[in-house]
Residue, then its C-alpha position, 0 to 999 in steps of 0.5 A: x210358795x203356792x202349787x200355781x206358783x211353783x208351777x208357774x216359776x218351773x215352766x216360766x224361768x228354768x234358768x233361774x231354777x238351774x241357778x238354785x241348783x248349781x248351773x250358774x253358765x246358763x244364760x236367758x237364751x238357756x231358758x228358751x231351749x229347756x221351755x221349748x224341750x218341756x213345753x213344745x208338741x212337735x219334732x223339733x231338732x236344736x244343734x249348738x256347738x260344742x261346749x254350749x251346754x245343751x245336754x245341761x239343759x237336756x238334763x234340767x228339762x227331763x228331771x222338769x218333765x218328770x215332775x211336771x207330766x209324771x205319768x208320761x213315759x220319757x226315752x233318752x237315747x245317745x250313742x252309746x250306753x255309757x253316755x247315756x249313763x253320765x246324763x241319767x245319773x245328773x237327771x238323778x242328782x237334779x231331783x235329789x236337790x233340795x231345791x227340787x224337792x221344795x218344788x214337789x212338796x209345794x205343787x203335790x204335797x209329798x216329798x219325792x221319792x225314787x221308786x226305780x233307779x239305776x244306771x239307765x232308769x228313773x221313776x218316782x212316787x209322782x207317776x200314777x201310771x198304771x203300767x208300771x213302767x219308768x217315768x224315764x229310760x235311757x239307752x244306747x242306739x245298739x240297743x233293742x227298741x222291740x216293745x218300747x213305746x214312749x210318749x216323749x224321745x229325746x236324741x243327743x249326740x247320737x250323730x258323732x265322729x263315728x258317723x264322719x267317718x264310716x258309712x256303716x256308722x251313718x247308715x245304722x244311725x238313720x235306720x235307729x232314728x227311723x224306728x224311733x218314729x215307730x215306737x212314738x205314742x200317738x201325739x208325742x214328739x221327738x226332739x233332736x240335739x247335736x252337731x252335724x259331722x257329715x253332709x249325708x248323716x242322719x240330721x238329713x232325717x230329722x227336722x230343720x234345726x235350729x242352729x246356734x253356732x259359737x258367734x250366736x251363743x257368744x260363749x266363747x271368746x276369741x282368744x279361745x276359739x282361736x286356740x280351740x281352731x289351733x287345735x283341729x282340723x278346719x272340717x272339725x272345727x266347721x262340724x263342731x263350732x260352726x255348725x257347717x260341713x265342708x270337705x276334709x282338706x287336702x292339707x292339715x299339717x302345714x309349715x313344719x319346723x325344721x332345723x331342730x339340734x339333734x342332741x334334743x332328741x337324746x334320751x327320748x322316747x321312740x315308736x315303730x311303726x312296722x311295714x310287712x309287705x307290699x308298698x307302705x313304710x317302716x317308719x321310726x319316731x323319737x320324740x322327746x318333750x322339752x318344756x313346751x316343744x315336743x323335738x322329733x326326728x324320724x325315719x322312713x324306709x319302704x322296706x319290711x320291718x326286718x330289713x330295718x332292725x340295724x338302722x333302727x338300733x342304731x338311732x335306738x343306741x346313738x340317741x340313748x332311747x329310753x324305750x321303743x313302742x311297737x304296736x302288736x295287732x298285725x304281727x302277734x308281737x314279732x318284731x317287739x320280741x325280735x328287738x328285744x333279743x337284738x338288745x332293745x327295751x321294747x313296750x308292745x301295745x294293742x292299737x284300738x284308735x280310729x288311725x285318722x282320729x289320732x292323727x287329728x287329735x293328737x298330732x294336730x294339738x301340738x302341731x305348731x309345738x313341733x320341731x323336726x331335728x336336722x337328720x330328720x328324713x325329708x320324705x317323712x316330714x312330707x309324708x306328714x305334710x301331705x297326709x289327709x284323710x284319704x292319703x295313700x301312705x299313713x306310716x310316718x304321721x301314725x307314727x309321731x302322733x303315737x308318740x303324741x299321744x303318750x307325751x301330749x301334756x304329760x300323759x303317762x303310759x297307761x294311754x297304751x295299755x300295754x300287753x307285755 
């Protein structure tokens, strides 16, 4: 092949170059998006839902771009550094290919060669930059852009469930984005890729996107949209597939099962949610996972948790528990040192989950798999019913979705890294 036509092949057809290189997923619409990531000249914002393989194509066009314009200095920013490490390490592997190694040979005659590499920094023996900086930089959106000056800036994901969630989140995105815009060299571009997560996130700074939603991509079939909506509440769903914001909905959890036997709960797994004082709930789960049904019964009094320790060892001892998880962030571990000298197998656990983010997660995906056992307390079944993200009472839903969280798909106990 000739350098014109290694050159030519590379910037006309990076689908088929990903399919040499082992990314057999991407369609011709994929060879749009990576030419107008490695091509295009101005600020351009692309969302495509979850699962659409934009940050693949992100990872083909930063290692094209550092063969193609090796003495351009290239950012790559995502939410947090950890993130931005998973995607600097496949750019890695992509130029460690043998495939990619026969395009450089072809169009500069050298075999390429890794001058700077780490976790967060790539560059080659292509670049005859004289600055001696990175041909590519990878950060988190906390980190220091003092100094920084770059030629191309590519976002990914820096908009994400923090941001739906918190207005401090959204306000630090915008300013990060907004500095971005300062550290631009003159005639570079900054191009966007995401899904939106509020209708006030930073997306509302950036160009109008192109949107390629999970009907215009038609990467997912029904049957697994279908599962995948099953799963999440109907504004993630809206966020993540249908690329749109609606408001939160009053009701998540609707149509709960009832009338489950009792003696399905035996031998199970029970959960402490503690009440100290003022109006919330002590509330108190068993759960126990029989084939694909999870079987739960609770209880809920709004009395301090101490008020409660006779009711709840006596569901503890009638259902042979197997142990009781007790969350230690507010009260340093008292109650899970009182149950234990009351004669209880107790796991204390320090609680770091966004509770919202819980409860949707966990407690949504086996939401139709649920069956309340008779002797279950009403007012906790209703609790859950109508828990939305800006509820007043939170006990009872915190509480089963804990236990959802340790037995959703078998998922053992290091999910709560237990302190003692």
């Amino acid at each position: 092949m000739t350098r014109q036509q290694a050159i030519d092949f590379l910037l006309a057809s990076p689908v088929r170059f990903a399919h040499m290189i082992g990314f057999d997923k991407l369609v011709d619409f994929h060879n749009d998006w990576i030419i107008e990531m490695v091509r295009g000249r101005e600020d351009k914002t692309l969302q495509g839902h979850r699962g659409s393989y934009k940050t693949t194509c992100l990872s083909i066009a930063l290692a094209l771009l550092i063969i193609m314009l090796p003495n351009k200095r290239i950012l790559f920013m995502r939410k947090t550094d950890d993130d931005v490490k998973e995607v600097i390490k496949q750019v890695k592997k992509i130029l460690e290919d043998g495939h990619t190694r026969y395009f450089v040979q072809c169009i500069y005659g050298v075999d390429l060669r890794f001058t700077v590499t780490s976790a967060n920094e790539i560059s080659t023996n292509l670049t005859t930059d004289v600055r001696g900086t990175s041909q590519l930089f990878g950060m988190g959106i906390g980190s220091s852009l003092t100094g920084k000056h770059f030629d191309r800036i590519f976002t990914d994901d820096i908009v994400n469930l923090k941001d739906r969630i918190s207005k401090a989140e959204r306000d630090h995105t915008k300013s990060v984005y907004q500095e971005l815009q300062n550290i631009k060299n003159r005639g570079g571009r900054i191009y966007n890729t995401g899904t939106p997560w509020h209708k006030d996130d930073c997306f509302t700074l950036m160009p109008n996107p192109e949107k390629w939603d999970y009907k215009r991509t038609g990467l997912i079939s029904a049957e697994e949209i279908e599962e995948i909506r099953q799963r999440m509440t109907a504004s993630l769903f809206a966020a993540n597939y249908d690329l749109r914001h609606i408001a939160a909905e009053d009701v998540i959890f609707l149509d709960p099962t009832t009338g489950g036997d009792p003696a399905m709960v035996e031998q199970g797994t029970m959960h402490v949610d503690s009440a100290f004082y003022g109006e919330d709930y002590t509330a108190w789960t068993i759960m126990r996972k029989q084939g694909d049904k999870y079987y739960v019964y609770g209880k809920m009094r709004r009395k301090h948790v101490e008020d409660c320790y006779t009711e709840i060892l006596e569901d503890y001892s009638r259902f042979m528990c197997d142990k009781i998880y007790n969350e230690n962030n507010a009260d340093k571990g008292m109650v899970g040192r009182d149950l234990r000298k009351l004669g209880a197998k107790v796991v204390l656990y320090a609680e770091h989950q966004n509770k919202y983010i819980k409860i949707v997660t966990y407690l949504k995906a086996i939401w139709k798999d649920v069956i309340f056992v008779n002797g279950t307390d009403n007012e906790y079944i209703n609790q859950i019913c109508d828990y939305s993200e800006n509820a007043e009472h939170d006990d009872a839903p915190d509480s089963v979705a804990s236990l959802a969280r340790l037995l959703y798909k078998k998922r053992d106990e290091s999910t709560y890294i237990p302190i003692w």
